[in-house]
C-alpha positions as CSV (number, residue, x, y, z in Angstrom):
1,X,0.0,0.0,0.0
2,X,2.4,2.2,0.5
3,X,3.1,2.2,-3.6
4,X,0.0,3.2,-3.9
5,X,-1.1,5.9,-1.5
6,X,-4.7,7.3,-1.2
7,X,-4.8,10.1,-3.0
8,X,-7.4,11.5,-0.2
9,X,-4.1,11.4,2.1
10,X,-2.7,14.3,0.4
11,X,-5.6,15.8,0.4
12,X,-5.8,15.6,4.1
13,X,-2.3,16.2,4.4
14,X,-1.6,19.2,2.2
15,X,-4.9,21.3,3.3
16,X,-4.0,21.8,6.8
17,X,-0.5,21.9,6.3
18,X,-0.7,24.8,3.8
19,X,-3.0,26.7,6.3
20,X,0.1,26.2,9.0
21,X,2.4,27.4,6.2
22,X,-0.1,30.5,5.3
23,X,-0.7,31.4,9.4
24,X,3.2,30.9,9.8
25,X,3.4,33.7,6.9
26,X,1.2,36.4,8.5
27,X,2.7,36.0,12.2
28,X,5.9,36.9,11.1
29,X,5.2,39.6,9.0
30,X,2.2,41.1,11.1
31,X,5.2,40.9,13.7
32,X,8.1,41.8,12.0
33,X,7.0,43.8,9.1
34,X,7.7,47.5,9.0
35,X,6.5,50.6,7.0
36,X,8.3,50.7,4.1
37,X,8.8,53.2,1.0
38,X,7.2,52.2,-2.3
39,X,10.2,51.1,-3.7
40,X,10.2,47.8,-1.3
41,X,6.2,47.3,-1.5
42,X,6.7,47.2,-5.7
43,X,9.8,45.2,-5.2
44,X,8.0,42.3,-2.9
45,X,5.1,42.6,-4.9
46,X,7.4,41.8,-8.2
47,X,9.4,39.0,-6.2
48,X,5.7,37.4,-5.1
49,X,3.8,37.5,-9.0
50,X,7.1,35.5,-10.1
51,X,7.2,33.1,-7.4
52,X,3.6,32.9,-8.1
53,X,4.1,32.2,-11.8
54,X,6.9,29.7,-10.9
55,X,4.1,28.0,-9.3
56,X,1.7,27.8,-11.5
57,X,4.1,26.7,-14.4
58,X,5.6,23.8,-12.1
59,X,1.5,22.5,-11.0
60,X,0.7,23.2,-14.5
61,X,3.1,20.8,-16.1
62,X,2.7,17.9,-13.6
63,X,-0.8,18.4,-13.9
64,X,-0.6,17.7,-17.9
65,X,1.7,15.0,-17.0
66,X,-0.6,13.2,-15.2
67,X,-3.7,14.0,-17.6
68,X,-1.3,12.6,-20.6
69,X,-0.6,9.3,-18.4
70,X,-4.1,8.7,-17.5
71,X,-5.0,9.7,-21.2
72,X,-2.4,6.5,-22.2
73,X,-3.8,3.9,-19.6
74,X,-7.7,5.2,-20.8
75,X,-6.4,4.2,-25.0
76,X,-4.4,0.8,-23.5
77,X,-7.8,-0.4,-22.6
78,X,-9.5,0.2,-25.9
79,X,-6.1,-1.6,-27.9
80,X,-6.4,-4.5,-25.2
81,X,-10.0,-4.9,-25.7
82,X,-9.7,-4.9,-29.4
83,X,-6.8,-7.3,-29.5
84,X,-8.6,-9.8,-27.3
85,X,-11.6,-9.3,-29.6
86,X,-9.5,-10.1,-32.7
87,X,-8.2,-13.3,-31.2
88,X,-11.7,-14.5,-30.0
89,X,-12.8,-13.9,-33.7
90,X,-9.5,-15.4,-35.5
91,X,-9.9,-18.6,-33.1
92,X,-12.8,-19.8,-35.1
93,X,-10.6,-21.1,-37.5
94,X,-9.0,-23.9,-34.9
95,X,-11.0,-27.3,-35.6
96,X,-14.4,-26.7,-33.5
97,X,-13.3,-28.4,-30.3
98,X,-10.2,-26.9,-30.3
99,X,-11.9,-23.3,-30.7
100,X,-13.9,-23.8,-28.4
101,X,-11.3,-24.4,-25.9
102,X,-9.3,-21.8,-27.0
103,X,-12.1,-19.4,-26.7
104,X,-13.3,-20.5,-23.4
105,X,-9.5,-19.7,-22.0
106,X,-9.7,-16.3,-24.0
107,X,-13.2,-15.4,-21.5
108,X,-11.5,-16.8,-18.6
109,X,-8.1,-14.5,-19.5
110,X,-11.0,-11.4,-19.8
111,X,-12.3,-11.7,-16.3
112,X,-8.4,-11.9,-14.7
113,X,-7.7,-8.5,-16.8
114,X,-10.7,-7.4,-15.4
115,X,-9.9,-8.5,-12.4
116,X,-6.2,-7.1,-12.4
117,X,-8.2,-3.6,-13.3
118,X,-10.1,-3.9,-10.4
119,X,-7.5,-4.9,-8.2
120,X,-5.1,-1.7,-8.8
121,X,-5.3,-0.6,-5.6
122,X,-4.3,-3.7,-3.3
123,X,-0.5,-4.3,-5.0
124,X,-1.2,-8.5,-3.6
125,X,-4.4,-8.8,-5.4
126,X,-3.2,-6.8,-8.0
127,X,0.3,-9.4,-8.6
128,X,-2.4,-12.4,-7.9
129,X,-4.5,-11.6,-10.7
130,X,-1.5,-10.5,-13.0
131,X,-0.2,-13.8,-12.1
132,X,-3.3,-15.6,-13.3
133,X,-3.3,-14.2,-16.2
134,X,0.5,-14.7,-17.2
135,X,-0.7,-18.9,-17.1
136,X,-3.5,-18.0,-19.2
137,X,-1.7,-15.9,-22.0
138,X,1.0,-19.2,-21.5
139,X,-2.1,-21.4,-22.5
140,X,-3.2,-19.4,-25.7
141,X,-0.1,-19.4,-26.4
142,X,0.8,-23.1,-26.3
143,X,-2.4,-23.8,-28.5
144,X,-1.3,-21.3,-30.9
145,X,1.6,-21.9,-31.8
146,X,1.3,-25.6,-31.5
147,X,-1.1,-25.7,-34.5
148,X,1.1,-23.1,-36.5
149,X,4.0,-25.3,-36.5
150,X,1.8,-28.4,-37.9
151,X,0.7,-26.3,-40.4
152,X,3.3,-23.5,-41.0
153,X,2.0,-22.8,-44.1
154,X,-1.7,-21.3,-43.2
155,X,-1.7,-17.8,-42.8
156,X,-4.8,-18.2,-40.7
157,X,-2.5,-19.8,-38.1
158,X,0.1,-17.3,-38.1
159,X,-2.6,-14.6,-37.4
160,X,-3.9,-16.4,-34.5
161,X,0.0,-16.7,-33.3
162,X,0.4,-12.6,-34.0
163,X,-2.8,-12.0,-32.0
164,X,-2.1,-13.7,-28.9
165,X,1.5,-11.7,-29.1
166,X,-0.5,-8.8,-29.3
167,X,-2.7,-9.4,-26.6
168,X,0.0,-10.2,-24.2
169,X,2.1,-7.0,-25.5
170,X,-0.7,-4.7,-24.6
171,X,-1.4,-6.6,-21.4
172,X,2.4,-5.8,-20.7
173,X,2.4,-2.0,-21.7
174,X,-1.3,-1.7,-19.7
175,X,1.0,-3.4,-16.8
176,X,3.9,-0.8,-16.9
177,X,1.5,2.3,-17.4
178,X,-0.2,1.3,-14.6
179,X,2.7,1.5,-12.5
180,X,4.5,4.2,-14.1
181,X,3.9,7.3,-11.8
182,X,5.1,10.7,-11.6
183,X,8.6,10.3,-9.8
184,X,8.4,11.3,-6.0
185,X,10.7,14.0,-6.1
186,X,8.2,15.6,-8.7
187,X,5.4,15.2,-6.2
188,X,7.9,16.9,-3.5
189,X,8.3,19.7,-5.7
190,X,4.8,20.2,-5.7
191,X,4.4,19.9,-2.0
192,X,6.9,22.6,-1.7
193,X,5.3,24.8,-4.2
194,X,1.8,24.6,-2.4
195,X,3.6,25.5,1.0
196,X,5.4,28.2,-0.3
197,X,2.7,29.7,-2.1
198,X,0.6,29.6,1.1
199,X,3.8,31.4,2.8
200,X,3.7,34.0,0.7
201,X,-0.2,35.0,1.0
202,X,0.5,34.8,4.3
203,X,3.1,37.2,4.5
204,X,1.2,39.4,2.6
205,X,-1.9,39.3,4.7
206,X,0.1,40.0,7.5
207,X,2.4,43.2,5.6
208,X,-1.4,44.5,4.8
209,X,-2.1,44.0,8.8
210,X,-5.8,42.8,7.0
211,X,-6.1,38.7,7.3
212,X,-9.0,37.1,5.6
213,X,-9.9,33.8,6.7
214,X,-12.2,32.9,4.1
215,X,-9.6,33.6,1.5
216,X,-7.1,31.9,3.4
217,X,-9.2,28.7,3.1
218,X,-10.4,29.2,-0.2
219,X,-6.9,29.3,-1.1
220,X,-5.3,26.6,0.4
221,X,-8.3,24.1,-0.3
222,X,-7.7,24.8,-4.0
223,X,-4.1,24.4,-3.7
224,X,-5.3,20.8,-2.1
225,X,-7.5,20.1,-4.6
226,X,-4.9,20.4,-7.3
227,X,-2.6,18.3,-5.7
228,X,-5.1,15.5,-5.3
229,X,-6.2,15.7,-8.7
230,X,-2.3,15.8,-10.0
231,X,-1.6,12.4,-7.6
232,X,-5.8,11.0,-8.3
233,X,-5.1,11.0,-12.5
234,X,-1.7,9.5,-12.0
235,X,-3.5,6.7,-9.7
236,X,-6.0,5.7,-11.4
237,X,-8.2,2.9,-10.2
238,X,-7.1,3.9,-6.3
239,X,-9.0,7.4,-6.2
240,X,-12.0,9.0,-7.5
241,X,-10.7,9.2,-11.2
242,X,-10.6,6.0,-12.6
243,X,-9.7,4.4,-16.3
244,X,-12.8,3.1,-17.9
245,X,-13.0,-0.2,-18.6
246,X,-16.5,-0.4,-20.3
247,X,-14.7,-1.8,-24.0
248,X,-13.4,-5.0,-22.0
249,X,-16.9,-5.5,-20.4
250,X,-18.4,-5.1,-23.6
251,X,-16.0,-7.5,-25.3
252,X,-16.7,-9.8,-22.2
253,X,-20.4,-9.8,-22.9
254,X,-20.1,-10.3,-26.8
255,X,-17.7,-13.6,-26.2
256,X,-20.2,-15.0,-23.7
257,X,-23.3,-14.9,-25.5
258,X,-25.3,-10.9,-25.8
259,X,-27.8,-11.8,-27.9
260,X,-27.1,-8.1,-29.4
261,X,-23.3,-9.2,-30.3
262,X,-22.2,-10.8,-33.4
263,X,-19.3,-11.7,-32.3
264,X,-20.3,-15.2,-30.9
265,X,-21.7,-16.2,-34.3
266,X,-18.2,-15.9,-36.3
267,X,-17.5,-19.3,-38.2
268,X,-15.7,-22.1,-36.8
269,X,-14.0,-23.7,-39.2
270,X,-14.9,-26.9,-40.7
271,X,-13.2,-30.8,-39.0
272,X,-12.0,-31.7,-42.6
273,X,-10.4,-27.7,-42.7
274,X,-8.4,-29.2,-39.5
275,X,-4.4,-29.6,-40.5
C-alpha cells in the first residue's frame, strides 16, 4: 500500500498543512514587518507574481503529466480490448473443439484483466491476478503456436500466433502504465510549491495587517484540490478518477453470449479444414 497511496491522504495532508504554512506567513510579517517606502512594497510585490508564476508553471506541467498518463492507460484499454476481440474472432478457424477451448481460456483470460483492473489498488491482489493471467496468456499461447507449427503454411495460423503476441504486448504495456507514476521528487516539488505559495499569501496578509480567513481557506483548499487531482489521474483505479474499462466488459459480454453481439456467431471452421 504504500506504492500506492490514497490520494485523499494528500488531500488531508496538504490542506492543513498549507493553512500552517499561510498562518506561519502572517505571524511573522504582522510581527516583523515595518513601513516601508514604495520602492520595497513594488519590489516584494514583483518578487511574489514570479514566485507565483513559478508556481503555476511547475503544477501546471505535472498536472498535464498526469492528464497525458491517465490519457495512455484510458487508450491501452481500448487496444487491449480490441486485441482480445480479434483473437476471439481469428480462433474460429482452430477445428471446432479446439476453438472452443481456446475461446473459453480467452473469456476466462478477460475476467483476470478485469480483475487485475479492479484490483489496482491492493499491490497483492493486483500481482495475484496478474499472475493468473500470465498462465493463461502461457495457455493461448501453447495452443497457438502448437497448431502453426503443424501447419506453417496457413496464414490463418500465423494470425492467431500474431494476435495472442499482441494481446499479451498490450497486457504488458497496460502493466507498466499502470505502475509508471510521476517520480516522488516531482510530487515533492509540488508539495513545496503549495507551501510556499501559502507562505507568501501569508506574508502578505500579515504586511497588509488585514487577514481574511475565508480567502485563506479558499486558497489553500484549492491548492489541495490540485494536488489531489495531480496524484488521483496519475493513480487511477485507487481514487475518484478512474480508467474506464467499459470496452473490455463489452467485449466480455459479446464472447459470452449478448444476444445483441455478433461476435459469438463468427464461423468455426470446418473438421476436414483441420491440419
Amino acid at each position: 500500500m504504500f506504492d500506492r497511496p490514497d490520494p485523499l491522504l494528500y488531500l488531508a495532508a496538504v490542506f492543513p498543512l498549507s493553512l500552517i504554512a499561510l498562518g506561519a506567513g502572517y505571524v511573522y510579517a504582522y510581527r516583523h514587518a515595518h513601513f516601508e517606502d514604495e520602492k520595497s512594497g513594488w519590489a516584494f510585490g514583483l518578487g511574489q507574481a514570479a514566485i507565483f508564476g513559478l508556481i503555476a508553471l511547475i503544477l501546471g506541467f505535472s498536472f498535464a503529466f498526469a492528464a497525458a498518463r491517465f490519457e495512455t492507460r484510458r487508450g491501452l484499454v481500448v487496444s487491449e480490448a480490441d486485441a482480445i476481440r480479434g483473437l476471439y474472432l481469428r480462433a474460429g478457424f482452430l477445428p471446432p473443439k479446439k476453438a472452443r477451448q481456446f475461446r473459453t481460456i480467452v473469456v476466462a483470460y478477460t475476467r483476470s484483466r478485469l480483475q487485475t483492473y479492479a484490483s489496482v489498488h491492493d499491490v497483492r491482489a493486483e500481482q495475484r491476478a496478474i499472475s493468473g493471467g500470465t498462465v493463461l496468456q502461457g495457455e493461448l499461447w501453447t495452443m497457438a503456436a502448437g497448431t502453426a507449427r503443424r501447419d506453417p503454411r496457413s496464414p490463418f495460423y500465423v494470425d492467431l500466433t500474431r494476435s495472442v503476441i499482441e494481446t499479451i504486448t498490450t497486457a504488458e504495456e497496460q502493466e507498466a502504465a499502470l505502475n509508471n507514476h510521476v517520480p516522488r521528487a516531482i510530487l515533492g516539488l509540488i508539495l513545496l510549491c503549495t507551501l510556499v505559495g501559502a507562505l507568501l499569501l501569508g506574508l502578505t496578509f500579515g504586511r497588509a495587517k488585514a487577514p481574511n480567513a475565508v480567502l485563506a481557506v479558499i486558497f489553500c483548499l484549492l491548492f489541495a484540490a490540485t494536488v489531489f487531482t495531480i496524484v488521483d489521474l496519475d493513480h487511477p483505479q485507487g481514487g475518484f478518477i478512474s480508467v474506464d474499462v467499459a470496452p473490455l466488459y463489452d467485449v466480455l459480454d459479446q464472447m459470452t453470449g449478448n444476444p445483441s453481439s455478433q461476435l459469438i456467431r463468427s464461423p468455426i471452421a470446418p473438421e476436414s479444414a483441420a491440419p
